[in-house]
Backbone as ProteinMPNN parsed JSONL, in Angstrom:
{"seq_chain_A": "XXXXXXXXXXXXXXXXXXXXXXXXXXXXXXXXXXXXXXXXXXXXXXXXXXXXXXXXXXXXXXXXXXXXXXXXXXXXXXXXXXXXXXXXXXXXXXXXXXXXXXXXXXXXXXXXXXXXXXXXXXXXXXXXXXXXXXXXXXXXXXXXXXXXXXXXXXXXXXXXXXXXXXXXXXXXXXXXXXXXXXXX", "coords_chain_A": {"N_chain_A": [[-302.068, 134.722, 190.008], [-299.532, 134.641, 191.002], [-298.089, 132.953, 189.425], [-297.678, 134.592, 187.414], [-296.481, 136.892, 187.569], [-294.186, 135.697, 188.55], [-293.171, 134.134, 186.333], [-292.935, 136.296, 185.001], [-291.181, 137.774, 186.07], [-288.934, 136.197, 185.653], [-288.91, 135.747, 182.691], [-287.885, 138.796, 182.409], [-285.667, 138.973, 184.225], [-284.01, 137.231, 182.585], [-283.761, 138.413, 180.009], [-281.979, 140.923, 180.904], [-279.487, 139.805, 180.865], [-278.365, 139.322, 178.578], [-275.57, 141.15, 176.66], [-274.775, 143.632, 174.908], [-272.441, 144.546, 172.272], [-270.604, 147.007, 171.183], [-270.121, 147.419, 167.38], [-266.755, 146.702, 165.93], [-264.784, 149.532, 164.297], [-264.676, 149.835, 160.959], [-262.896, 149.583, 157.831], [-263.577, 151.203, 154.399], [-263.741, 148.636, 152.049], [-262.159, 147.751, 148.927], [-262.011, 146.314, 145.56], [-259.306, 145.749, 144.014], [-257.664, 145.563, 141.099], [-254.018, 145.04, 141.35], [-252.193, 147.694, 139.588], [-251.17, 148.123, 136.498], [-248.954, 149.289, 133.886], [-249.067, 150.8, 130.574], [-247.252, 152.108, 127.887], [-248.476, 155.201, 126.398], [-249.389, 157.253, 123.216], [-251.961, 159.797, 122.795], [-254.13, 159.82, 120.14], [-252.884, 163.101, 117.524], [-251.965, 164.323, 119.755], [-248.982, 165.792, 121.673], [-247.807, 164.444, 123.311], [-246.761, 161.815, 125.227], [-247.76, 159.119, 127.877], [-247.222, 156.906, 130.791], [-250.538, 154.81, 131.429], [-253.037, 152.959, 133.467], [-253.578, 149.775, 132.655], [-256.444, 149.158, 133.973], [-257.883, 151.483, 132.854], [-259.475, 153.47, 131.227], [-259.125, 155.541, 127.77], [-260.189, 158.195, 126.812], [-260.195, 160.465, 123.668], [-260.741, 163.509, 123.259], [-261.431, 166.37, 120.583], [-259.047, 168.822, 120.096], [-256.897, 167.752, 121.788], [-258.632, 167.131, 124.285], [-258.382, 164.953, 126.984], [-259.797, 161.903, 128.577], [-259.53, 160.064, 131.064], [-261.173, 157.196, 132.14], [-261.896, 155.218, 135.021], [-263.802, 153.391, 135.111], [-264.544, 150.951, 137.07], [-264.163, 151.772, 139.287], [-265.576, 154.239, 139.356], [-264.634, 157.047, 138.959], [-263.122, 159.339, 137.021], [-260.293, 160.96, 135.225], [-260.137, 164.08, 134.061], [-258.184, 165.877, 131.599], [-256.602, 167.998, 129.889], [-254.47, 169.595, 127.487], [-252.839, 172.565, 126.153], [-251.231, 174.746, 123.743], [-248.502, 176.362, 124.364], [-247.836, 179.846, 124.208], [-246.34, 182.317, 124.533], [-247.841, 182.832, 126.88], [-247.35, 181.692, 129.447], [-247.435, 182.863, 131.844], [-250.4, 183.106, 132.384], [-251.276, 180.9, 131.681], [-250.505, 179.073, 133.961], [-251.372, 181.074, 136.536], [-254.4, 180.158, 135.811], [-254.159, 177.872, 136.096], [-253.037, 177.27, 138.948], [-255.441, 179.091, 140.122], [-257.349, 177.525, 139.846], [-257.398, 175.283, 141.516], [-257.059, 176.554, 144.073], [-259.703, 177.183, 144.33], [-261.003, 174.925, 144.991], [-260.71, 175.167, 147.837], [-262.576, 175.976, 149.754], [-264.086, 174.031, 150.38], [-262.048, 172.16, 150.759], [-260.114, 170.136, 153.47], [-257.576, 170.599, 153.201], [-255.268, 171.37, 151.452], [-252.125, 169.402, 150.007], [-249.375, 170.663, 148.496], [-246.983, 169.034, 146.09], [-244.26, 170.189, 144.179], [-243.07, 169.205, 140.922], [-240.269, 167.871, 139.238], [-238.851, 167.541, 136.731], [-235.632, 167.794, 135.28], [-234.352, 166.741, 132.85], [-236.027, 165.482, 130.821], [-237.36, 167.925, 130.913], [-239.488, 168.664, 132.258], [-241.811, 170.279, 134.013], [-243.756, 170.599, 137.168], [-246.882, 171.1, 139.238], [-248.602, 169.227, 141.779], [-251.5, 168.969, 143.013], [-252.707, 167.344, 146.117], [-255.722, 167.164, 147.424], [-257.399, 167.475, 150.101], [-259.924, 166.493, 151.789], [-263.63, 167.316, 151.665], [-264.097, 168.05, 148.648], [-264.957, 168.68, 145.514], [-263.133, 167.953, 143.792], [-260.458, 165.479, 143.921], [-257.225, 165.263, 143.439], [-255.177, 167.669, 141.837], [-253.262, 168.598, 138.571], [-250.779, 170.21, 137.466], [-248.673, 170.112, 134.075], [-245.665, 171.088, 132.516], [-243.342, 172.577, 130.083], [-242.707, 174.709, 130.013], [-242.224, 175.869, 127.332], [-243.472, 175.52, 125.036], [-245.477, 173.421, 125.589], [-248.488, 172.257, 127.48], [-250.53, 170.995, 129.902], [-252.889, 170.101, 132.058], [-254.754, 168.627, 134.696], [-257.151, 166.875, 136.529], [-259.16, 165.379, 138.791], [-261.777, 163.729, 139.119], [-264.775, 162.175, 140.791], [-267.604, 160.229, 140.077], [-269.896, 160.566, 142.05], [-271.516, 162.191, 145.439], [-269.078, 164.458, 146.966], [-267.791, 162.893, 149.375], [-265.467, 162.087, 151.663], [-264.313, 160.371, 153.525], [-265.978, 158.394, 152.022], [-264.595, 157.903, 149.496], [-261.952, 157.503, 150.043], [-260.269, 155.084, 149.293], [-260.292, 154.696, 146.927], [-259.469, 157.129, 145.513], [-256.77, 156.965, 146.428], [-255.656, 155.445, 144.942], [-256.444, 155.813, 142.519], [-254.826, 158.574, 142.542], [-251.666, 157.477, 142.872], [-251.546, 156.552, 139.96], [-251.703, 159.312, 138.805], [-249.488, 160.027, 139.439], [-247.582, 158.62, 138.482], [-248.293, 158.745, 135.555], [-247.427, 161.697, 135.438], [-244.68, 161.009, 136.429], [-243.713, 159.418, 133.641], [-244.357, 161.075, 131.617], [-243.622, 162.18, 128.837], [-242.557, 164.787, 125.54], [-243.546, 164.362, 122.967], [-242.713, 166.479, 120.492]], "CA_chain_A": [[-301.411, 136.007, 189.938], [-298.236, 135.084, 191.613], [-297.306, 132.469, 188.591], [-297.687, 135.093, 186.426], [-295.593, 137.717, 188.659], [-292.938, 134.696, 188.817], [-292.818, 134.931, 184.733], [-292.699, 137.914, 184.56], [-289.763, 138.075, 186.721], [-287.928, 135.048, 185.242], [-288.46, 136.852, 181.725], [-286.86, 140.217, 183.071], [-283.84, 138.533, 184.619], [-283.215, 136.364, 181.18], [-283.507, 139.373, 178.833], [-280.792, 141.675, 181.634], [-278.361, 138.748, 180.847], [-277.749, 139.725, 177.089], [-275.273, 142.644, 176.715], [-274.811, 144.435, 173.59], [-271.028, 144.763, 172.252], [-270.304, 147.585, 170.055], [-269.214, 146.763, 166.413], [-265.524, 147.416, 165.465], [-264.891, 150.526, 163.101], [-264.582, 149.249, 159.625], [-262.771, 150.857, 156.304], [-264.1, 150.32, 152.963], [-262.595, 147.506, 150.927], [-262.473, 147.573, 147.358], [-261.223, 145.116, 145.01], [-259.156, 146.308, 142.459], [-256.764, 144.913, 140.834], [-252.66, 145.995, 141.091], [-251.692, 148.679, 138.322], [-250.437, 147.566, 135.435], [-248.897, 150.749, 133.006], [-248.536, 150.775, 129.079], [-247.324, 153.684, 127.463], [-249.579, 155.375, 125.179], [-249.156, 158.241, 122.981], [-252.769, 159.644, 122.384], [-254.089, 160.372, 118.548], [-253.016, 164.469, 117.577], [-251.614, 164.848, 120.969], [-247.649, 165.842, 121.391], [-247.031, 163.738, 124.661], [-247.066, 160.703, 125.814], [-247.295, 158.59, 129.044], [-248.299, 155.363, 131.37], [-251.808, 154.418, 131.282], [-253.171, 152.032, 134.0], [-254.7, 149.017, 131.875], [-257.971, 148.836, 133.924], [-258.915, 152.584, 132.795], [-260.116, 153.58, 129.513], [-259.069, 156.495, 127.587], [-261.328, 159.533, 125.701], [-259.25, 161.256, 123.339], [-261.73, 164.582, 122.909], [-260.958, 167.238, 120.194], [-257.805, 169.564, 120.771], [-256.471, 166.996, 123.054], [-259.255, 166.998, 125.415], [-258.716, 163.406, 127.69], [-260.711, 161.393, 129.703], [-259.262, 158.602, 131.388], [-262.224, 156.619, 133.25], [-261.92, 154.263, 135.671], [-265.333, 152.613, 135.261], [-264.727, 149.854, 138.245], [-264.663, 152.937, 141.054], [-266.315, 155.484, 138.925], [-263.469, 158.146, 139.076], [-262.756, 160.329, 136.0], [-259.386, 162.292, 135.079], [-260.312, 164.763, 132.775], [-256.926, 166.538, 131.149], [-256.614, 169.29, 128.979], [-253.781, 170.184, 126.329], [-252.656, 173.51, 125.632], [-249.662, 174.924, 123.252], [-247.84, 177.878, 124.708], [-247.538, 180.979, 122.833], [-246.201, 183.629, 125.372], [-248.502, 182.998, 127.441], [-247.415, 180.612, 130.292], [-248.094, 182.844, 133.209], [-251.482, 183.471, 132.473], [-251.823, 179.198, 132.215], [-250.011, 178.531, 135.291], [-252.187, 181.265, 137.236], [-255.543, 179.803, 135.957], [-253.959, 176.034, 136.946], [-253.365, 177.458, 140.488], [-256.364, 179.347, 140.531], [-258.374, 176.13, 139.869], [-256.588, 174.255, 142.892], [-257.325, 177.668, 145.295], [-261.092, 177.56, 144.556], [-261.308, 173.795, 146.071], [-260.42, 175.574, 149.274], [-264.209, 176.423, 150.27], [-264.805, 172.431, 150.509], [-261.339, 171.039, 151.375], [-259.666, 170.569, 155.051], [-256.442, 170.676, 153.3], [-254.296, 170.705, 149.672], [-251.047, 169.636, 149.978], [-249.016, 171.006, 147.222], [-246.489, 168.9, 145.4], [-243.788, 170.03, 142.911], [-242.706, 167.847, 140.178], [-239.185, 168.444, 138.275], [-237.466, 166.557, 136.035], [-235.219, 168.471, 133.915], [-233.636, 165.597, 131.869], [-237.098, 165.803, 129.899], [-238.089, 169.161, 130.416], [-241.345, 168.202, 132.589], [-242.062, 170.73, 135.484], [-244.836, 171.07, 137.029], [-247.49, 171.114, 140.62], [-249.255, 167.897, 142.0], [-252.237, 168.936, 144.501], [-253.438, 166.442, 146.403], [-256.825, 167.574, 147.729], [-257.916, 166.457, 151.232], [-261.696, 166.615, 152.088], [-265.302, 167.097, 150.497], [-264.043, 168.59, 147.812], [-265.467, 168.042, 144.306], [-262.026, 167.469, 142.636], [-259.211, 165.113, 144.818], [-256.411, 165.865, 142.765], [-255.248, 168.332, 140.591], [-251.96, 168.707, 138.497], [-250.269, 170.695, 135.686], [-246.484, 169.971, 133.889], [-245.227, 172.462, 131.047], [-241.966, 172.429, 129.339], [-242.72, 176.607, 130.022], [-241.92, 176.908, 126.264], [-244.005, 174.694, 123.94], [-246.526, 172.427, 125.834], [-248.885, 172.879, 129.017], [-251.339, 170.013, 130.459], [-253.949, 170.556, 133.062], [-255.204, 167.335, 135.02], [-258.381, 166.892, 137.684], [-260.083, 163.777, 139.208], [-263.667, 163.644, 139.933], [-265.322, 160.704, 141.021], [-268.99, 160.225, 139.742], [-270.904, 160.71, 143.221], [-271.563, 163.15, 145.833], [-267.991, 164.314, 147.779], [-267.722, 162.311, 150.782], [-263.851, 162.266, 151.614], [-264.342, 158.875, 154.088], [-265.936, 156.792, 151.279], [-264.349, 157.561, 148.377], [-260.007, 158.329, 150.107], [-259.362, 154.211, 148.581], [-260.457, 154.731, 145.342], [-258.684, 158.311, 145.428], [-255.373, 157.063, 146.971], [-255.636, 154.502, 143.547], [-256.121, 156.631, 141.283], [-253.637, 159.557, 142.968], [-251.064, 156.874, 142.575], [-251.919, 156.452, 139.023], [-251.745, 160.55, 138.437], [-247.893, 160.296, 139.618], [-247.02, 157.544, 137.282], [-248.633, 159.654, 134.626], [-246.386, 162.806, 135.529], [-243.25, 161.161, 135.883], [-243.922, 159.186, 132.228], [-244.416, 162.121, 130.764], [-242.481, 162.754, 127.538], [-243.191, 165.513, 125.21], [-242.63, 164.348, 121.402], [-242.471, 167.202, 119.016]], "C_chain_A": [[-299.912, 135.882, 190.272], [-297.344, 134.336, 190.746], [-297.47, 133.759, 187.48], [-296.825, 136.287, 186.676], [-293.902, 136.986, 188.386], [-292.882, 134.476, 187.156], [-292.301, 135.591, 184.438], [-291.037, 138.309, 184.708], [-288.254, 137.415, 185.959], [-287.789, 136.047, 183.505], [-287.483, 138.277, 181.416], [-285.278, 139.769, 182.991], [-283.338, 137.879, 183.55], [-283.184, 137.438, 180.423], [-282.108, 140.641, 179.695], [-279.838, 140.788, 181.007], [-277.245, 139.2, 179.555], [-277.014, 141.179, 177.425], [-274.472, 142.348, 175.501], [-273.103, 144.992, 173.732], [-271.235, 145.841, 170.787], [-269.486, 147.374, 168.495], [-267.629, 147.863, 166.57], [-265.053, 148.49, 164.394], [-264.545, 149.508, 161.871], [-263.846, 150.382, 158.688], [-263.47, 150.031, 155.352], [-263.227, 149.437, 152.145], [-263.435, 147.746, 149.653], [-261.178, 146.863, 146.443], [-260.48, 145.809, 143.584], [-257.961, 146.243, 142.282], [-254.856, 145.797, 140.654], [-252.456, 146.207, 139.63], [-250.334, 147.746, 137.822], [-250.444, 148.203, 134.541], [-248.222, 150.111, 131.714], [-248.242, 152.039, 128.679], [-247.938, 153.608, 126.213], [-249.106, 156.83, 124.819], [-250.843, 158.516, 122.023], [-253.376, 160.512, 121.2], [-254.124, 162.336, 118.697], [-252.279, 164.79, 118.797], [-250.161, 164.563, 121.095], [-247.092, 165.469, 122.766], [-247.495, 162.167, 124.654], [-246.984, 160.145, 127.079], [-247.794, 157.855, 129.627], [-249.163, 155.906, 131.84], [-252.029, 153.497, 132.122], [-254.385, 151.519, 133.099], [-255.888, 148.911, 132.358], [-258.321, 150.61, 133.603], [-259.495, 152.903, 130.749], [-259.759, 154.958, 128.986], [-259.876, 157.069, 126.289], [-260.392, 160.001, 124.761], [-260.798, 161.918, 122.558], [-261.238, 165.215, 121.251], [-259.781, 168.434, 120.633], [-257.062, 168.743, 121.638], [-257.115, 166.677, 124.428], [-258.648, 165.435, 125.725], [-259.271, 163.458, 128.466], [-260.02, 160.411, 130.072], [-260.255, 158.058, 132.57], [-261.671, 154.995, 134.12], [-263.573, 153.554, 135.667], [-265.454, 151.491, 136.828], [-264.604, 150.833, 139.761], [-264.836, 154.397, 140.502], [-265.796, 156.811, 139.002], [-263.183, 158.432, 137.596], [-261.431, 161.202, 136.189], [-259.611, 162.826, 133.665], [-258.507, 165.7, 132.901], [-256.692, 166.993, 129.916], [-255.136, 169.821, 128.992], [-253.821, 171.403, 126.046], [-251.203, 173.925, 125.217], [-249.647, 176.172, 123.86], [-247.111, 178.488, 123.409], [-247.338, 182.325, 123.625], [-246.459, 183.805, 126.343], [-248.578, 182.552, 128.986], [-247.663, 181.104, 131.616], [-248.95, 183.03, 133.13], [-252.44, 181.837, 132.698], [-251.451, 178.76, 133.621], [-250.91, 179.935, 136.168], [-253.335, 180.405, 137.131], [-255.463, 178.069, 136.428], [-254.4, 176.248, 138.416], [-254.628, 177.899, 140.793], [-257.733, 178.146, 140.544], [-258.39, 175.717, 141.078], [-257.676, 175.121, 144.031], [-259.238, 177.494, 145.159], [-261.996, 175.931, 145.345], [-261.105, 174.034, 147.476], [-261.591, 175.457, 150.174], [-264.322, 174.995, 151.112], [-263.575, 171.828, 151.297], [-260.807, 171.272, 152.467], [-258.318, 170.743, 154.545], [-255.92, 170.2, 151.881], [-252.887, 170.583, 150.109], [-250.098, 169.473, 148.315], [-247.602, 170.336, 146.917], [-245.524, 168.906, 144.694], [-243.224, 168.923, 142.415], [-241.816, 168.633, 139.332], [-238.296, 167.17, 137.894], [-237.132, 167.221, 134.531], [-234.65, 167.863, 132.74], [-234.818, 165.417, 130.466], [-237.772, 166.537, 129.877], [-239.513, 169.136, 130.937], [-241.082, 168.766, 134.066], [-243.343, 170.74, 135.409], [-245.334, 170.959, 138.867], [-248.359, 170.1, 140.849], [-249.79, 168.774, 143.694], [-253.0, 168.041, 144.529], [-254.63, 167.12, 147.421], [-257.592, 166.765, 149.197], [-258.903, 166.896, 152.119], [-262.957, 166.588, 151.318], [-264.774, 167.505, 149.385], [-264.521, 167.941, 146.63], [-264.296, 167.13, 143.941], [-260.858, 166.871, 144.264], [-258.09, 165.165, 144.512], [-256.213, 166.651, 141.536], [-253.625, 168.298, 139.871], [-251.801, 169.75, 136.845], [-248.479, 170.706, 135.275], [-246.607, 170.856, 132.678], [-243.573, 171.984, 131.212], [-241.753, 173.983, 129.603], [-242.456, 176.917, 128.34], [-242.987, 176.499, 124.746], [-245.983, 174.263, 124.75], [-247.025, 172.763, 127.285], [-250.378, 171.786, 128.975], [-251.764, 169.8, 131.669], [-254.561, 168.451, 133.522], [-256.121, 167.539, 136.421], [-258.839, 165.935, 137.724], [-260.859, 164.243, 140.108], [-264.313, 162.426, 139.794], [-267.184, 161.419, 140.994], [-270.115, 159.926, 141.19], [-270.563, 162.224, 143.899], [-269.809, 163.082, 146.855], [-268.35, 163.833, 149.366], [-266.38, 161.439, 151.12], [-263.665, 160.379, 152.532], [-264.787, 157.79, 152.939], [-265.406, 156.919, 150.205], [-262.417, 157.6, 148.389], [-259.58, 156.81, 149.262], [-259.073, 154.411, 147.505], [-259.585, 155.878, 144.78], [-257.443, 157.943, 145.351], [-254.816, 156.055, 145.581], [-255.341, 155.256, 142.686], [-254.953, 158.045, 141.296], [-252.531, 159.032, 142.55], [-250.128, 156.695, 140.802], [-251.363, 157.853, 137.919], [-249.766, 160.329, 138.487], [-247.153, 159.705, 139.023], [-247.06, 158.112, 136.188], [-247.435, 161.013, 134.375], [-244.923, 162.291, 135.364], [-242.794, 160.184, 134.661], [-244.117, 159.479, 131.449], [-243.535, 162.503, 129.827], [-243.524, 163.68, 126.56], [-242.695, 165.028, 123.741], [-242.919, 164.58, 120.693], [-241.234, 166.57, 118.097]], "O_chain_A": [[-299.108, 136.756, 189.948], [-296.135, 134.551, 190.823], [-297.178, 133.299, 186.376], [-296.382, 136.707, 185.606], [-292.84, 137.553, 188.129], [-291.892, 135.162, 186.903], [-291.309, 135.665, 183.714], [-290.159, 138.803, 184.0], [-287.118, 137.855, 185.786], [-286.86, 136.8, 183.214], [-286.699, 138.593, 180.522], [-284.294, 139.982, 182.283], [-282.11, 137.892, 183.475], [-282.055, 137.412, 179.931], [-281.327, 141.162, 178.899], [-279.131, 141.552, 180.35], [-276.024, 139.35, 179.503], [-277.484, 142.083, 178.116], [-273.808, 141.372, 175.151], [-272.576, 145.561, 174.688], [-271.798, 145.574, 169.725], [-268.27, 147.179, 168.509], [-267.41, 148.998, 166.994], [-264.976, 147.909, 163.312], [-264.132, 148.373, 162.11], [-264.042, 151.598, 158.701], [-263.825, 148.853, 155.339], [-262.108, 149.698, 151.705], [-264.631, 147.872, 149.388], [-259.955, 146.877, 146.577], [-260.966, 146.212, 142.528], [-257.135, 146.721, 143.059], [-254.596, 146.82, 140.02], [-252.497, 145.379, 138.72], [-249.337, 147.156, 138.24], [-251.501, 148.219, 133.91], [-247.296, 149.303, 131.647], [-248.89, 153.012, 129.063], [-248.036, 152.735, 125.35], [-248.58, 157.571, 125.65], [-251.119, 157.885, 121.002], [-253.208, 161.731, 121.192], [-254.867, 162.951, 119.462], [-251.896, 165.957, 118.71], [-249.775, 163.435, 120.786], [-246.13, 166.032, 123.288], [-248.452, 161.618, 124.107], [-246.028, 160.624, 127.688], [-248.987, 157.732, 129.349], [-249.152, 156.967, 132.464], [-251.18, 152.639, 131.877], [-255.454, 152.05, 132.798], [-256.732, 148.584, 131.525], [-259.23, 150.999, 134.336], [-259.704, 152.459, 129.62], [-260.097, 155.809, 129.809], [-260.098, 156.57, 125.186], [-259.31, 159.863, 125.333], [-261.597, 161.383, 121.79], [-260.587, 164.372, 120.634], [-259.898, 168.842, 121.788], [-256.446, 169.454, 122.432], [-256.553, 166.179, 125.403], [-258.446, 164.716, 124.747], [-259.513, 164.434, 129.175], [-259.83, 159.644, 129.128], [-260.143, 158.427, 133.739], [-261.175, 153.977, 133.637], [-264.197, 153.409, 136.718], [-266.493, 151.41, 137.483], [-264.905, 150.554, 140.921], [-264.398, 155.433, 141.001], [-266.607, 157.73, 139.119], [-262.987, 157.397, 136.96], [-261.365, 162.035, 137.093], [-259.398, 162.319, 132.563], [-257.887, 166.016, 133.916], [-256.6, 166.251, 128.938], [-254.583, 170.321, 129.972], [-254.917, 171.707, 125.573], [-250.201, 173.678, 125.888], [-250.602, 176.948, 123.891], [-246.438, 178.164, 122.431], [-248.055, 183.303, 123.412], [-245.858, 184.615, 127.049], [-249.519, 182.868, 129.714], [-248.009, 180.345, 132.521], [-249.133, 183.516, 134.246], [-253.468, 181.549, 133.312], [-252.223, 178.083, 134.299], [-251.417, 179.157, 136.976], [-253.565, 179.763, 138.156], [-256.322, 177.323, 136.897], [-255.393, 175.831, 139.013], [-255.179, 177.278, 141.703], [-258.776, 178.12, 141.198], [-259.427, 175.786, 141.738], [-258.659, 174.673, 144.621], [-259.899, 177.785, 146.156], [-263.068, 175.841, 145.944], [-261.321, 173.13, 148.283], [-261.526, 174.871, 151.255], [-264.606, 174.933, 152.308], [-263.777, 171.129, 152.29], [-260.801, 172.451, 152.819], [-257.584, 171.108, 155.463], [-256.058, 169.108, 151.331], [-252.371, 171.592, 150.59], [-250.128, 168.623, 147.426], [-246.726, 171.002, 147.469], [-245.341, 167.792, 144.201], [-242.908, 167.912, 143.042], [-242.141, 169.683, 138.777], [-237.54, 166.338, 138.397], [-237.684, 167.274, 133.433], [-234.5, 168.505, 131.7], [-234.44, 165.252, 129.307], [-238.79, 166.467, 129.188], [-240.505, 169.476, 130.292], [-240.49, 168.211, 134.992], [-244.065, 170.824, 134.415], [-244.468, 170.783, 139.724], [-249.122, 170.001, 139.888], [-249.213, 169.059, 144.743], [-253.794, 167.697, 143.653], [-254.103, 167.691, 148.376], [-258.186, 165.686, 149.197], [-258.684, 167.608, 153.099], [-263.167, 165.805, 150.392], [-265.525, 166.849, 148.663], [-264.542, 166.71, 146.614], [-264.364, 165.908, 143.806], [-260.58, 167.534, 145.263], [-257.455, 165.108, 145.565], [-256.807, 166.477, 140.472], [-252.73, 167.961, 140.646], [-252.391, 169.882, 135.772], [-247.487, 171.11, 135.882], [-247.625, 171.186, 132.07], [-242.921, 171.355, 132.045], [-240.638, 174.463, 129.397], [-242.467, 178.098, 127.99], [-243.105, 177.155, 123.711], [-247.116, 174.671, 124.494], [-246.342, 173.343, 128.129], [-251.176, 171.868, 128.041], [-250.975, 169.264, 132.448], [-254.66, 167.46, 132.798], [-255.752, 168.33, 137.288], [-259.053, 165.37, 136.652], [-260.825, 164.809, 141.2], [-264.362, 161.759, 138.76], [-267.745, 162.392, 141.498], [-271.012, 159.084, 141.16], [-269.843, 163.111, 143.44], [-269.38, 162.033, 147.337], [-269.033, 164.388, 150.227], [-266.304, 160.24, 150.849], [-262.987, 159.452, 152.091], [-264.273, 156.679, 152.813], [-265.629, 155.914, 149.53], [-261.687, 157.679, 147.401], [-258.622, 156.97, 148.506], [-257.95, 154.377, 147.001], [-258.999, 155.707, 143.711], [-256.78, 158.374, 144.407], [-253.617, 156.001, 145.308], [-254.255, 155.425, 142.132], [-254.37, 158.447, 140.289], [-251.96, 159.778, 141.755], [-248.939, 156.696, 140.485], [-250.861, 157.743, 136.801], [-249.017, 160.526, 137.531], [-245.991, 160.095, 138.908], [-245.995, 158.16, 135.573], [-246.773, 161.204, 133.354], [-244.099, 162.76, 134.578], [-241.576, 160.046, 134.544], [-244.196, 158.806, 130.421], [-242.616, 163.249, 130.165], [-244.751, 163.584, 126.571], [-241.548, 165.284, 123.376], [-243.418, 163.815, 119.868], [-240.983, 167.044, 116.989]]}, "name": "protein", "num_of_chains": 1, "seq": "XXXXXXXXXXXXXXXXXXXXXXXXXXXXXXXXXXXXXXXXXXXXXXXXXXXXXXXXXXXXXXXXXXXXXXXXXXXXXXXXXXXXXXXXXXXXXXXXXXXXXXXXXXXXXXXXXXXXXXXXXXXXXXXXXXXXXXXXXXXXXXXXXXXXXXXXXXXXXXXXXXXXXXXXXXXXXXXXXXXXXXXX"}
């Protein structure tokens, strides 16, 4: 009984010995290669502007686009419209897009974008939290041309795992805006 007591004990005191270290926080790494822009002018459509070579572009009907990122599953869909009178009724329903990510996000910070040398104004929200959409943007000439832009990444919003892939493709969006030419 008393070698088995004296075990017991010796077991005890060797398993106290070990102590448990908390891991170090971690971010997500993702591999993906530095942007590299071509300009593209896409079929039917009266603009043009840089393209990062790893994405792929849709060209819809009316000018619908898609530009996919397939290697971090992020989508910018962007939508073409000609102005015909109409431009505050497009520039409300831009903003009102932005305002309805509110519900979800901790925070939009809003943007403008002007460059009058080519006639390209416009609003760059960057979207910061769950939200479905992480950026949004729209540029107009106010007299001709008007182009709507949104990125949604193909999973559920979860603002911690997807801010690299975001802050990539955000990047990407601003290259886009200020490569923007309009050629009627």
């Amino acid at each position: 009984m008393r070698i088995s007591l004296f075990i017991l004990w010796l077991i005890l005191l060797n398993a106290c010995q070990t102590q448990s270290t908390p891991k170090p926080r971690a971010e997500i790494r993702i591999d993906i290669p530095a942007a590299v822009y071509v300009e593209i002018t896409p079929n039917d459509c009266t603009f043009s502007f840089d393209q990062n070579k790893i994405s792929d572009l849709r060209v819809g009907r009316n000018c619908q686009l898609k530009i996919e990122y397939p290697s971090i599953k992020g989508d910018l869909y962007m939508t073409y419209k000609a102005v015909n009178g109409n431009i505050e009724s497009l520039l409300s329903d831009a903003q009102k897009l932005s305002r309805e990510h509110m519900i979800k996000a901790d925070n939009i910070v809003e943007q403008p974008y002007i460059d009058p040398s080519n006639t390209v104004y416009g609003m760059y929200y960057e979207v910061i939290g769950d939200a479905a959409s992480q950026a949004q943007f729209y540029l107009t000439d106010s007299v001709q041309h008007f182009l709507t832009g949104s990125l949604y990444f193909r999973t559920k919003p979860n603002y911690d795992s997807i801010y690299p892939s975001a802050v990539y493709i955000q990047n990407d969006i601003r290259v886009l805006m200020e490569s923007l030419r309009w050629t009627d």
